[in-house]
N, C-alpha and C positions, 0 to 999 in steps of 0.2 A: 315725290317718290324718288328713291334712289334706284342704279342700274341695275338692270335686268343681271342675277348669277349664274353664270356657267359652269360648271366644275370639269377640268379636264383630266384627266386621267393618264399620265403620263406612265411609263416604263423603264426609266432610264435613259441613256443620253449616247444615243448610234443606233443608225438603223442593223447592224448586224447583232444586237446583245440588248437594247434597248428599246427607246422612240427613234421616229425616224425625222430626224430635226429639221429636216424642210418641211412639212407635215405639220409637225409638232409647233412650229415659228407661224409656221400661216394659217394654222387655226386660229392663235393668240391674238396675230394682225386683225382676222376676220372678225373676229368677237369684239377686238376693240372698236373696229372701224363701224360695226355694228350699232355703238351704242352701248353695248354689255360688259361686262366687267368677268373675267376670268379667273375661276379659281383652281388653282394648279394642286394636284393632288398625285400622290403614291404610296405604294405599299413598303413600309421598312421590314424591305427584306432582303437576302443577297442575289443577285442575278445567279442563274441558271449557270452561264459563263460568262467570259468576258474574251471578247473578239479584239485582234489588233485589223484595225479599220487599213490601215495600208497593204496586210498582204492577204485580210480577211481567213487567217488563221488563229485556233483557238492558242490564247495565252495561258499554258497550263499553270497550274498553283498560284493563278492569279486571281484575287476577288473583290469584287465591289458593291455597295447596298446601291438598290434600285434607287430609294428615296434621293441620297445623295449625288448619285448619278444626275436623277432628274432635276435633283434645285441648279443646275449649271444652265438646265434650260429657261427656268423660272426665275433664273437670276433670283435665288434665296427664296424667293416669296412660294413657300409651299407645304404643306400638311400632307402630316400622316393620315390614309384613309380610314383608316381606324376612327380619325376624328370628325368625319365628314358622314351627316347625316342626307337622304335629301329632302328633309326639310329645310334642310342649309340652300337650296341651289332651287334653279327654276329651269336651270337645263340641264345637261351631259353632252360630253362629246369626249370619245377615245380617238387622239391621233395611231396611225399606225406603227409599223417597224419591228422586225422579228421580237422584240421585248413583250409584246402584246401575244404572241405566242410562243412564248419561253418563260416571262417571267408574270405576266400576270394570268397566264395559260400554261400548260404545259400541250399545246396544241401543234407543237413542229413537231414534238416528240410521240404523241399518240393519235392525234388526228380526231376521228368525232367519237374517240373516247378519252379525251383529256376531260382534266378537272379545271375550274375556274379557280382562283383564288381566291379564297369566301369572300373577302370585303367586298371586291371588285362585283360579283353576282351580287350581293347581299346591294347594291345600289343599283342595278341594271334592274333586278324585280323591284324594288321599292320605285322608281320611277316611273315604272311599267302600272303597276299597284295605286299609283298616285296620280295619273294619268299626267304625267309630266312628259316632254319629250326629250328624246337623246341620240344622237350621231353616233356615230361609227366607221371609219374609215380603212381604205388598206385592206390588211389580213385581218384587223378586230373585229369586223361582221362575226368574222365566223365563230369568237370567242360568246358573242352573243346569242348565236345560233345555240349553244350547247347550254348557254347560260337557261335557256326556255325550252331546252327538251326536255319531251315527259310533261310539258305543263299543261300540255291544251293550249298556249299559246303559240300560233306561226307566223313568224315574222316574216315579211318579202324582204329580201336582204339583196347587196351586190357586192362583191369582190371584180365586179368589169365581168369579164369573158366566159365563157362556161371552160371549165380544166379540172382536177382532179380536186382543188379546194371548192369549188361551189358543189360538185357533188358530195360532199363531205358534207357542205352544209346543209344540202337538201335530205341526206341519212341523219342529222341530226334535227328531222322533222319543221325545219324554213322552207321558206320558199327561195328560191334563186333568180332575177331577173338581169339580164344585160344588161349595160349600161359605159357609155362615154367616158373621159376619162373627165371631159369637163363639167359633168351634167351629175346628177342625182336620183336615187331613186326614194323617193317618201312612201312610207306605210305610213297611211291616216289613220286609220282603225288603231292602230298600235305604238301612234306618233315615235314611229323610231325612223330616221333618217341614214344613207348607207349610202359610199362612195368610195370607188376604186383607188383613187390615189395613184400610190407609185406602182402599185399590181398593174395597170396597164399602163399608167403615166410614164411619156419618157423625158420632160425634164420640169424643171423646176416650176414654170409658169402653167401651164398645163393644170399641174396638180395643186397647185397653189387657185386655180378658177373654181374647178371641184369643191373645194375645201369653204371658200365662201361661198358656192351658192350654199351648201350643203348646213355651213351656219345662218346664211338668209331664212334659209327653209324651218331650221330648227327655231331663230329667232322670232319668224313666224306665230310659230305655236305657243312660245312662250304669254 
């Protein structure tokens, strides 16, 4: 038998406009170190904006595609989501970083009345639907939260702390549970996996421990 597939879901490449690359780098570690083999994916499309990461001001008339952004993190090896079924994959995991709620959400902008970007939902229900499991880290719970509202599904979700984003997601009919910055919280019923990341994480290892237990858990299930 060959490795277990993960498909990840990238946003782009910085946490202000994109994925958030510490995040994004130690999911990839974890999956490998896992055993699994990672399949890096995004949406060809143009980011929302694009942020200069040194003064964290928007770069006006500046534009850049998600997709491309992201293969910088995948070092080349990455698909358009469009072409990613999950019948392709045996698991999901979205690293976090405001791109997960600008470009593959418009959720910084509307809150829990944004939209998903169909591809991106159209593989969160199908895995849901297939009873596959999937992660979720950072700010993307919440992307998920809205992904399953209205469905009759309620997912226990964590973004870390209780603040104005977990009540967002509990309006958009989840549940909201605490949680560590190095720990996780697993919905079994709904094999979706959820972990705070850099939302509470303050540096790099931290969130990096988060991040594989969070693919142990998902690897689990697979």
């Amino acid at each position: 038998m060959g490795k277990k597939k993960i498909g990840v879901i990238l946003s782009g490449c910085g946490v202000y406009d994109g994925s958030e690359i510490h995040e994004a780098v130690a999911t990839l570690l974890a999956i490998e170190r896992a055993g699994a083999e990672a399949v890096c994916m995004a949406p060809n499309v143009d980011q929302m904006h694009v942020i200069n990461h040194l003064t964290g001001e928007e770069m006006k008339g500046e534009k850049r595609n998600v997709l491309v952004e992201a293969a910088r993190i995948a070092r080349g090896k990455i698909k358009d989501i469009r072409e990613v079924s999950a019948a392709d994959l045996d698991g999901l995991f979205i690293p976090g970083g405001f791109g997960a709620a600008k470009n593959l959400s418009d959720f910084a902008v509307t809150g829990e009345n944004c939209k998903v970007h169909p591809e991106v939902a159209r593989l969160v229900k199908d895995f849901r639907q297939k009873n596959k499991p999937q992660a979720a880290v950072c700010i993307s719970p919440a992307m998920v939260a809205k992904v399953f509202d209205g469905s009759g599904i309620h997912p226990t979700l964590t973004i870390g702390g209780t603040n104005e984003f977990s009540q967002k997601i509990e309006k958009m009919g989840s549940k909201h549970q605490e949680c560590p910055t190095r720990d996780c919280v697993v919905d079994r019923e709904n094999k979706i996996i959820s972990g705070p990341a850099y939302m509470t994480g303050q540096n790099i290892a931290e969130v990096a421990d988060g991040i594989a237990k969070a693919v142990q858990e998902l690897v689990r299930m697979l």
